[in-house]
C-alpha positions in Angstrom: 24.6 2.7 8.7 21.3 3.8 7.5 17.7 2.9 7.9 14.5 2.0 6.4 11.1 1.8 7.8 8.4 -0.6 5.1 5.0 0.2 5.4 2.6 -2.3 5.1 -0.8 -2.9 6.5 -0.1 -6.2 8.1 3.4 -8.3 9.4 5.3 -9.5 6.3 8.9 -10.2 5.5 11.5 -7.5 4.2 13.7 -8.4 1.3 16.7 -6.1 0.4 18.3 -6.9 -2.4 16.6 -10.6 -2.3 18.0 -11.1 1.1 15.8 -11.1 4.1 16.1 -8.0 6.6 12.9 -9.7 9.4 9.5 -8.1 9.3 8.4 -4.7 8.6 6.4 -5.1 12.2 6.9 -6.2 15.6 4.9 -8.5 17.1 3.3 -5.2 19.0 1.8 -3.7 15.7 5.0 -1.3 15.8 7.2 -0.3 12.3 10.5 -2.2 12.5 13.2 0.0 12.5 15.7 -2.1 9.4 19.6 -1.0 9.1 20.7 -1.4 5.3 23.8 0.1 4.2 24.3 3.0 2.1 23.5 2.8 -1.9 21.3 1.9 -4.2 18.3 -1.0 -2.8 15.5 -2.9 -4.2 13.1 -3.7 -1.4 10.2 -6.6 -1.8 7.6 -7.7 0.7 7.8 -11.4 1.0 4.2 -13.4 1.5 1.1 -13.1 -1.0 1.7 -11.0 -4.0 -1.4 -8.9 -2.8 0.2 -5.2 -2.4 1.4 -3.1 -4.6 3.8 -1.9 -6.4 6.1 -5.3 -6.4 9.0 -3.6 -5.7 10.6 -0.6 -4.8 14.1 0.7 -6.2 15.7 3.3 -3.8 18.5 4.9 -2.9 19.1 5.3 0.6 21.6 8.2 1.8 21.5 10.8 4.8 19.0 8.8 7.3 19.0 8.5 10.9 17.1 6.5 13.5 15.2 9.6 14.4 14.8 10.0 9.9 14.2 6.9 8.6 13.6 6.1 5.0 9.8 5.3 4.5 9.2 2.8 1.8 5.3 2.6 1.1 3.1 -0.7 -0.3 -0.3 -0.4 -0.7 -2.7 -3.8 -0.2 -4.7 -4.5 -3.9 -8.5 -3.7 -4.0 
């Protein structure tokens, strides 16, 4: 198992592959810790298309709950 940590600025949904993984944050404010298996991903942030870039296409390999994969989106001026 592997795992991904998406970045956001506020709660939104986490798509992998077009299927839904919860929210990127807890209802405390915390990063969600999301198991994804290993390979190639596309992650998208579900909500208002206000962030930046759409998607992101990554391959996850070699991470740990300690290590996670960070995947970054940025809120639009």
């Amino acid at each position: 198992m592997e795992y991904v940590v998406v970045e956001f600025g506020e709660p939104r949904e986490v798509m992998v592959d077009g299927a839904s993984q919860g929210k990127n944050r807890a209802d405390s404010g915390n990063y969600n810790l999301l198991p994804v298996t290993e390979g190639l991903h596309t992650i998208e942030l579900g909500g208002s298309q206000d962030f930046m870039p759409i998607s992101h296409t990554v391959v996850i390999g070699g991470t740990s709950q300690i290590n996670p994969l960070r995947v970054v989106f940025q809120k639009k001026a």
